[in-house]
C-alpha positions as CSV (number, residue, x, y, z in Angstrom):
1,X,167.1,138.8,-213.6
2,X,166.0,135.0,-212.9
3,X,167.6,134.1,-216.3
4,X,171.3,133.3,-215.4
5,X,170.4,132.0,-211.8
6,X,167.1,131.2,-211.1
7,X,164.6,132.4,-209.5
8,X,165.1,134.3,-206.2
9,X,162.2,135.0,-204.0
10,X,162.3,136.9,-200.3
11,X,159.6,136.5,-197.6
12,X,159.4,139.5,-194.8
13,X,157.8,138.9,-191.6
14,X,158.6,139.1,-188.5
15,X,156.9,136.1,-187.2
16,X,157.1,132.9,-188.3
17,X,155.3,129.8,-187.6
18,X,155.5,127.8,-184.8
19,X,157.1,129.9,-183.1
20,X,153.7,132.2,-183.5
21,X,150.4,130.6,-184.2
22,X,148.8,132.9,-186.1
23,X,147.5,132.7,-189.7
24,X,149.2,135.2,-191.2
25,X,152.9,133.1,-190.3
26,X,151.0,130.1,-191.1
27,X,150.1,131.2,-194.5
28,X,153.5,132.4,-195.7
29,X,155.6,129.3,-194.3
30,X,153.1,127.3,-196.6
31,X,154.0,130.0,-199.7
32,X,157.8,129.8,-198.7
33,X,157.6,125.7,-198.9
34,X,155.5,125.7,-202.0
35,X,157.7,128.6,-203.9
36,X,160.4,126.3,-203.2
37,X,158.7,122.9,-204.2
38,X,158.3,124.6,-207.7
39,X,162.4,125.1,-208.0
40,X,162.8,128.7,-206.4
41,X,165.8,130.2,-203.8
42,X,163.1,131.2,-201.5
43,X,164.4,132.8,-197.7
44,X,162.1,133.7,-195.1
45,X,163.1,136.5,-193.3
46,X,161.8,136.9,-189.8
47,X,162.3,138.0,-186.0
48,X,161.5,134.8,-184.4
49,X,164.6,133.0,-183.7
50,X,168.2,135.1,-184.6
51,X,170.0,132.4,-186.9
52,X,170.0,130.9,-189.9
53,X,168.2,127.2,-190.8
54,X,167.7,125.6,-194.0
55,X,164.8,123.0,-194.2
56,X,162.0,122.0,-196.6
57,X,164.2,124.0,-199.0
58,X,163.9,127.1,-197.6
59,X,166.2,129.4,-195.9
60,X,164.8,130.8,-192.9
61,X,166.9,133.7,-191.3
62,X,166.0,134.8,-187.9
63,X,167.1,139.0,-187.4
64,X,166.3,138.8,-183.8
65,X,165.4,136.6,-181.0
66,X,162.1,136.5,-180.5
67,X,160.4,139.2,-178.0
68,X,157.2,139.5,-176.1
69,X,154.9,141.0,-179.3
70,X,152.0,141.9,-177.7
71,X,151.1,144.0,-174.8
72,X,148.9,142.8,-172.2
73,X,146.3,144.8,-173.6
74,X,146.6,142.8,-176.6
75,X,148.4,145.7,-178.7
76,X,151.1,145.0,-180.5
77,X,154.5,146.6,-179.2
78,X,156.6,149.2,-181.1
79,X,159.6,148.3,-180.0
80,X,159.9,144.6,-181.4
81,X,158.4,146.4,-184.6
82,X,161.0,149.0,-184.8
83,X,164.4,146.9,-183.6
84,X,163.2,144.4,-186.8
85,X,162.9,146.5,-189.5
86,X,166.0,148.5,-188.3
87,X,167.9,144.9,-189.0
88,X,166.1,144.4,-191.6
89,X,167.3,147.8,-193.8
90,X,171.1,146.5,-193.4
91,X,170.2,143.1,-194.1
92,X,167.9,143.3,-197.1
93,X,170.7,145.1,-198.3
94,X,171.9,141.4,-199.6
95,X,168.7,140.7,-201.5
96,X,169.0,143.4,-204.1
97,X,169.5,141.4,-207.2
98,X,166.2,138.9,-205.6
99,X,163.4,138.9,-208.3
100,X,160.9,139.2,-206.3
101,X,161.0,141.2,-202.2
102,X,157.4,140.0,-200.7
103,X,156.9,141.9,-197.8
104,X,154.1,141.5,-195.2
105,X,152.4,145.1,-193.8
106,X,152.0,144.0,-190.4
107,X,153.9,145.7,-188.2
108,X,153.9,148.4,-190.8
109,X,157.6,149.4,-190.2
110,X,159.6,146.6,-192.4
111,X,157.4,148.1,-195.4
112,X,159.8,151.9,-195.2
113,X,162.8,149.5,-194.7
114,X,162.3,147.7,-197.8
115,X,161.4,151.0,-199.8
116,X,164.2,152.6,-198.5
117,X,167.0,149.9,-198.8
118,X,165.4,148.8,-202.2
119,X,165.1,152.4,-203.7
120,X,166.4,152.7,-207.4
121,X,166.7,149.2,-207.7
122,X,164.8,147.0,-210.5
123,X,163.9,144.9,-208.0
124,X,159.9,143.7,-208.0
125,X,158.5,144.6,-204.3
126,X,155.2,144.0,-203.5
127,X,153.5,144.7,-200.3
128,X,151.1,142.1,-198.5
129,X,148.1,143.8,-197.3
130,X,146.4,141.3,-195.2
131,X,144.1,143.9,-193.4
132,X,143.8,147.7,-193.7
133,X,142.6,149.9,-190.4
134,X,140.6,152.5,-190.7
135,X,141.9,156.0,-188.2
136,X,138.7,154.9,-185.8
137,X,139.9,151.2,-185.7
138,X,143.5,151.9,-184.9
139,X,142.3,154.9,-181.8
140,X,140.1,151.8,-180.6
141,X,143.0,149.3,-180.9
142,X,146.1,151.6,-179.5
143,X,145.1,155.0,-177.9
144,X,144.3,158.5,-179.6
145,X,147.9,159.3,-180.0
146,X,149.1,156.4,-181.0
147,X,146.3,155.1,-182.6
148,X,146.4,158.2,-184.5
149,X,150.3,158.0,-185.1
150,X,149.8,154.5,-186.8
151,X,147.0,155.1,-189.0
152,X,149.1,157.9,-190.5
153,X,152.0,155.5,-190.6
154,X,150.1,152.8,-192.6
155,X,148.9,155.5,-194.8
156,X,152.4,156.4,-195.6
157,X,153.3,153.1,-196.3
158,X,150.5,152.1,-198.7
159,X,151.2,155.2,-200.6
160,X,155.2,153.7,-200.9
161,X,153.8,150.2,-202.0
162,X,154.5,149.9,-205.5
163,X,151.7,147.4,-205.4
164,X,149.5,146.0,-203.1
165,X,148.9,142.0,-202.7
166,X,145.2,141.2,-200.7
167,X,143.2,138.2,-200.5
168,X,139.5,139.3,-200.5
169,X,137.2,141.7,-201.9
170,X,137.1,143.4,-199.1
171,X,140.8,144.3,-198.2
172,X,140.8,144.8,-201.9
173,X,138.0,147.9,-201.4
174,X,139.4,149.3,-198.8
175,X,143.1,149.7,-200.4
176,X,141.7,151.0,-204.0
177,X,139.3,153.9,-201.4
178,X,142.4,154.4,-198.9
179,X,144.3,155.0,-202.2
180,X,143.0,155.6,-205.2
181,X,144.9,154.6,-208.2
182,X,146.2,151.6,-206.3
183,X,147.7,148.8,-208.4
184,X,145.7,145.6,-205.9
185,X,146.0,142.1,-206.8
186,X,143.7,139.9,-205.2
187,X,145.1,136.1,-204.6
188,X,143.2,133.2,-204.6
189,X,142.9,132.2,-201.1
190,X,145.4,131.4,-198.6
191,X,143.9,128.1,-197.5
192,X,147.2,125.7,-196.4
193,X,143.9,123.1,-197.9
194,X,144.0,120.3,-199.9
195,X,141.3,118.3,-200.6
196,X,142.6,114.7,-199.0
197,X,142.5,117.1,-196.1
198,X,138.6,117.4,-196.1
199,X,136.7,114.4,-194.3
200,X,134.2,112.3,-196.3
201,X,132.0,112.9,-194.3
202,X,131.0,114.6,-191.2
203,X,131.6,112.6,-188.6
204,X,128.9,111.3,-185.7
205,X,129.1,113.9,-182.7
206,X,128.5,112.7,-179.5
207,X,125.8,113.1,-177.1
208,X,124.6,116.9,-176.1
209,X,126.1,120.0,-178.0
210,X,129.8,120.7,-178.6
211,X,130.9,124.1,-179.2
212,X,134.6,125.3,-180.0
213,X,136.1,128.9,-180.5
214,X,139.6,128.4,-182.0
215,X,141.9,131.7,-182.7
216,X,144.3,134.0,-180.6
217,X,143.2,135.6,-177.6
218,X,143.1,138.9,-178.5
219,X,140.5,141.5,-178.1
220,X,139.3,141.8,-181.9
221,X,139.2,138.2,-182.0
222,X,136.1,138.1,-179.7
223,X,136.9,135.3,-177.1
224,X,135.4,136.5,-174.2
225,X,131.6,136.9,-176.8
226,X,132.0,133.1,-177.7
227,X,132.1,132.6,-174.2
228,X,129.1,134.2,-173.1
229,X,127.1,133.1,-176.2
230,X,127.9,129.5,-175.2
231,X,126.5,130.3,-171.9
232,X,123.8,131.8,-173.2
233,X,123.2,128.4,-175.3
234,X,124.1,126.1,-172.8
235,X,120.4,127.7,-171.2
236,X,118.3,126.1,-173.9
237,X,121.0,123.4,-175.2
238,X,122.9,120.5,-173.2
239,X,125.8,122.3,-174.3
240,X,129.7,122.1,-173.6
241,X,132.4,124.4,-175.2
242,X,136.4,124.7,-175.9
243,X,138.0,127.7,-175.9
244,X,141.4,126.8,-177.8
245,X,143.8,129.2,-178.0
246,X,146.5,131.5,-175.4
247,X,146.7,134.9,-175.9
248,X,146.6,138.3,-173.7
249,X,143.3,137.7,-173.3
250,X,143.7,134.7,-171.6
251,X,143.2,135.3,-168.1
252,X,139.9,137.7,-168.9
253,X,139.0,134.4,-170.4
254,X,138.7,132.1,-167.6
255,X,137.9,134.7,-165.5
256,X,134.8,135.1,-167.4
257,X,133.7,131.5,-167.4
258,X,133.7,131.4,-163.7
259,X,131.9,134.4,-163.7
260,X,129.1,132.9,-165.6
261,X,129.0,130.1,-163.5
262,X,130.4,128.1,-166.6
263,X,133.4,126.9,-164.9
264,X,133.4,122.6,-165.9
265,X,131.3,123.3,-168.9
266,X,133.3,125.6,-170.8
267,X,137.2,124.8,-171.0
268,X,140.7,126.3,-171.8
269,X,143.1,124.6,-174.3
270,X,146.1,126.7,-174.5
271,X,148.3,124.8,-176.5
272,X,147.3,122.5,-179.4
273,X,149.1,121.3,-182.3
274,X,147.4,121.0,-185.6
275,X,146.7,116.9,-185.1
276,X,145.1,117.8,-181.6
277,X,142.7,120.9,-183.3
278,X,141.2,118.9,-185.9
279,X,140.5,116.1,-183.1
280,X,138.5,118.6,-181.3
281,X,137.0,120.4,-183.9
282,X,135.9,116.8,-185.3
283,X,133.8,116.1,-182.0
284,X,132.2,119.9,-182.5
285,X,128.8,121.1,-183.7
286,X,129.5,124.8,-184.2
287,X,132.4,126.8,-184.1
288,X,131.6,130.4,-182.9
289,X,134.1,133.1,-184.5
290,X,132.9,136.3,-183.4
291,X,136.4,138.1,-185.1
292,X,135.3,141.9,-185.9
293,X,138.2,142.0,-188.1
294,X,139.8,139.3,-190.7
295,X,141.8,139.6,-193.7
296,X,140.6,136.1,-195.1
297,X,139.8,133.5,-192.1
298,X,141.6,130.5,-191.8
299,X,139.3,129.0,-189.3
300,X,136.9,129.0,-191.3
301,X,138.6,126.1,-193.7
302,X,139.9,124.4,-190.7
303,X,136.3,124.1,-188.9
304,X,134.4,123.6,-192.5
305,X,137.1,120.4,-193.4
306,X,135.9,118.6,-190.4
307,X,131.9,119.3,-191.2
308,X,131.5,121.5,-188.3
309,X,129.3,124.9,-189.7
310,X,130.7,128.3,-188.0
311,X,128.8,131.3,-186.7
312,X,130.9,134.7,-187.5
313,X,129.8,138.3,-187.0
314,X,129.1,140.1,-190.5
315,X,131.3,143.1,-189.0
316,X,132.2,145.4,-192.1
317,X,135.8,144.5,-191.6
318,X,134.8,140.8,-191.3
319,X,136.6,139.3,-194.8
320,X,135.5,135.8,-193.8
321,X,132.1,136.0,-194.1
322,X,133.2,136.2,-197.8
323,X,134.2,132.1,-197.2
324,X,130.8,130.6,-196.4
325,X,129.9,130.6,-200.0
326,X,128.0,132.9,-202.2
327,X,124.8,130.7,-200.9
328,X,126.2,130.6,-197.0
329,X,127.1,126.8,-196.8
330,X,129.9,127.2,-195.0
331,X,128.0,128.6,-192.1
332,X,125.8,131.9,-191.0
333,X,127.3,135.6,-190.6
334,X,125.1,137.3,-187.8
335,X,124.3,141.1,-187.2
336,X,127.1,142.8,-185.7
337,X,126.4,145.7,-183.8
338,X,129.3,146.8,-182.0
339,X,127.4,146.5,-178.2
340,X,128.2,142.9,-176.6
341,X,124.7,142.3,-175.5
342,X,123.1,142.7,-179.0
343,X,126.2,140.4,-180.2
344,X,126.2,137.8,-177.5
345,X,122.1,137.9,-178.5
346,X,123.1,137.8,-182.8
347,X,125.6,134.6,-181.8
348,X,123.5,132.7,-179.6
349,X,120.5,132.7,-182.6
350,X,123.3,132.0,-185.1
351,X,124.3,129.0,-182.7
352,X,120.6,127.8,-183.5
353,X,120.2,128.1,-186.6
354,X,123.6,125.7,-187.4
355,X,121.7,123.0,-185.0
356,X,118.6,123.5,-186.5
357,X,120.3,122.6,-189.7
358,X,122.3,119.6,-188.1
359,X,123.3,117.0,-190.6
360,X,122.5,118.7,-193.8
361,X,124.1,122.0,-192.3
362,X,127.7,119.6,-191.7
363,X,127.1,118.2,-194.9
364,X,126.9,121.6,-196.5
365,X,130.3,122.7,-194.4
366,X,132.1,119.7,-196.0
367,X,130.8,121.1,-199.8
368,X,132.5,124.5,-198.6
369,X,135.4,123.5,-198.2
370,X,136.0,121.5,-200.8
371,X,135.3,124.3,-203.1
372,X,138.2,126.5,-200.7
373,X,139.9,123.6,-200.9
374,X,140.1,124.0,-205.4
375,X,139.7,127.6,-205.7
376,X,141.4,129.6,-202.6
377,X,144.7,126.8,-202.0
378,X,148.2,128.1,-201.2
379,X,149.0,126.9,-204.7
380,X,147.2,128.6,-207.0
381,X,148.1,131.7,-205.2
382,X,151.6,130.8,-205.1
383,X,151.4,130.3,-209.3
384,X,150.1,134.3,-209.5
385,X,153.2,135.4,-207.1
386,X,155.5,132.9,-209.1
387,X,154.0,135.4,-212.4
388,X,155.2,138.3,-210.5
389,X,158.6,137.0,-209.5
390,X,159.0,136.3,-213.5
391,X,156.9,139.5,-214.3
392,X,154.6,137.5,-216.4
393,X,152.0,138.4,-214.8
394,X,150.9,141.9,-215.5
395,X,150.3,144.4,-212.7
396,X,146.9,145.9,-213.0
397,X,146.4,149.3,-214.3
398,X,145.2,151.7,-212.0
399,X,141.8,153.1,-212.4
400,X,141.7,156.3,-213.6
401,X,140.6,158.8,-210.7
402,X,138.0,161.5,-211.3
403,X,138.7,165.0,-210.2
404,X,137.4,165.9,-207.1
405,X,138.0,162.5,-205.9
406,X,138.5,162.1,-201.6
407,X,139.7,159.5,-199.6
408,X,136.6,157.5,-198.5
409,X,135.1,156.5,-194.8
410,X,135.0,152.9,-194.1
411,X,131.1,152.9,-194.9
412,X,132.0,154.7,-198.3
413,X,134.1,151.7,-199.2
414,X,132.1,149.2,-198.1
415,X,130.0,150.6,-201.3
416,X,133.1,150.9,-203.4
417,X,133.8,148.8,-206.5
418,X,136.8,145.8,-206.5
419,X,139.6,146.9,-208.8
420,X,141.8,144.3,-208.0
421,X,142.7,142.0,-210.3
422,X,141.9,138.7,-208.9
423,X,142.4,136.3,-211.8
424,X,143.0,133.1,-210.8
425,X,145.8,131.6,-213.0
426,X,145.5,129.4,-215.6
């Protein structure tokens, strides 16, 4: 279809950086500029901001003014979720003849909007699967009923995908055991990364101990176990810690830190742009990540650029640990048992092993990401989806499945072999 025209790609999400600061918006700006840099019509379709703006070469078309996304629970809202992909059924309407409808699975909805408006079509739709919930994760997350209600919801729409796009081995295992038979392919990376963005070398830290926890402030993120497990540090440690990031969470955060008698030694950031982040994480030692739940971990390339090691908890839905390196250099993934104390405990000893290591352990960070920086770049994944858009690149068969075969638990397909092809491209 790209023959007469060129090539025509569409972005779905409903949020879109800056107006949101998480990784998943910051990861598909970066593929909508780079799709474009390469010659495509690329639009980004979103709910941030209603209206249409063209910049960088992209065409970014705003549904729906932005709303209040979140709960102050920290769960995200069905209503935002449903008004979007209701505009977005009569709108995608205009992208039939695209080559290639990318669609992003969070909040779940947009995905039956975009089988249902692009049914019968030849148009390519893939499905972006950054994270998949199991039916226990979702009850913890939402309530039993609807908990329960949107497990069955994102079960539905995996089965519509006609294939699935992850980034790790581990979202990649748990699509193939949710469905079996699932066509997965596995990008690169989605590191925004280059390697003139990597220091030469780690930088000289400052007297005492500096320890930053950067992401949203949210309850899977774990901001409120950073903060304990820097007080429990700053007892054996002349220790001083950063909390960036806003969130629900926010006010449980400080709330906590004066609570632990950490008020002065532990502070807040709220708002940071990206020049201000690498400043701090630059004067850091560690970065503590206790996330129980990541589809691939931008932090962890942000804190490894700037030599700064990071402490994560190896939860079974934890696809960063997968970013320290097959030999860990990137930092050290702790036990994760579920119960705060035991964590807090896991954190703090993972906290001490990255300053026992202290130079060589910064200097190992820096290796880390320069390998991200080559291997799991926006731009080699942006080449596989440019394949799909031009369907050279072939989908991957699907595994046969044996008879008999049942959907898996979440400790099943922890055990459960990758058939995703994951490739890099030539």
């Amino acid at each position: 279809m790209s023959s007469a025209r060129g090539l025509e790609i569409v972005l779905v999400y409903d949020c879109r950086y800056p107006d949101s600061l998480g990784g998943a918006e910051r990861w598909l700006g970066a593929l909508a500029r780079e799709l474009a840099r390469r010659g495509a019509t690329v639009t980004y379709i979103h709910g941030a901001r209603r209206g249409v703006a063209e910049s960088e070469g992209v065409r970014w078309v705003g549904l729906m003014d932005r709303s209040h996304l979140y709960t102050g629970a920290g769960v995200r809202r069905m209503v935002p979720a449903a008004l979007f992909a209701w505009h977005l059924a009569g709108h995608l309407r205009k992208y039939r003849t695209a080559d290639l409808v990318y669609v992003h699975d969070m909040p779940i909805l947009p995905v039956f909007a975009a089988a249902w408006t692009l049914r019968g079509r030849r148009t390519r739709w893939v499905v972006e699967w950054i994270e998949w919930w199991d039916a226990a994760y979702w009850r913890g997350y939402a309530g039993t009923v609807t908990g329960t209600i949107g497990y069955l919801l994102q079960r539905w729409a995996l089965r519509l995908s006609p294939v699935a796009v992850c980034s790790t081995r581990t979202v990649a295992a748990m699509l193939t055991s949710a469905r079996p038979g699932m066509p997965v392919i596995r990008l690169p990376g989605l590191a925004t990364l280059h390697a003139a963005d990597v220091a030469p070398a780690a930088a000289a830290r400052g007297p005492g101990v500096r320890a930053v926890y950067l992401g949203r402030l949210v309850p899977h993120k774990g901001a409120l176990l950073a903060v304990a497990a820097m007080a429990a540090a700053a007892a054996r440690y002349p220790l001083t810690g950063l909390v960036i990031g806003s969130g629900p969470e926010a006010a449980s955060v400080h709330a906590e830190i004066a609570r632990l008698g950490m008020t002065g030694v532990i502070e807040v950031l709220s708002d940071a742009d990206d020049e201000r982040v690498r400043a701090e994480l630059r004067r850091a030692d560690v970065l503590i990540h206790p996330s129980v739940r990541e589809g691939f971990g931008l932090v962890v390339v942000e804190a490894n650029a700037q030599g700064v090691p990071v402490v994560l908890l190896a939860a079974p839905d934890n696809a960063a640990v997968e970013l320290l390196g097959p030999d860990g250099a990137g930092g050290v993934a702790v036990p994760w048992t579920g119960r705060a104390d035991d964590d807090v405990r896991s954190l703090t000893a993972g906290v001490a092993t990255v300053l026992a290591a202290g130079a060589a352990g910064r200097a190992a960070a820096l290796v880390n990401a320069r390998r991200l920086a080559t291997t799991a770049t926006v731009e080699r994944s942006a080449e596989m989806i440019w394949r799909l858009a031009t369907r050279r690149q072939l989908l991957p068969l699907p595994p046969s499945r044996p008879s008999g075969s049942r959907v898996k638990s979440r400790q099943d397909s922890a055990r459960t072999p990758d058939r995703s092809n994951d490739s890099p491209p030539p």
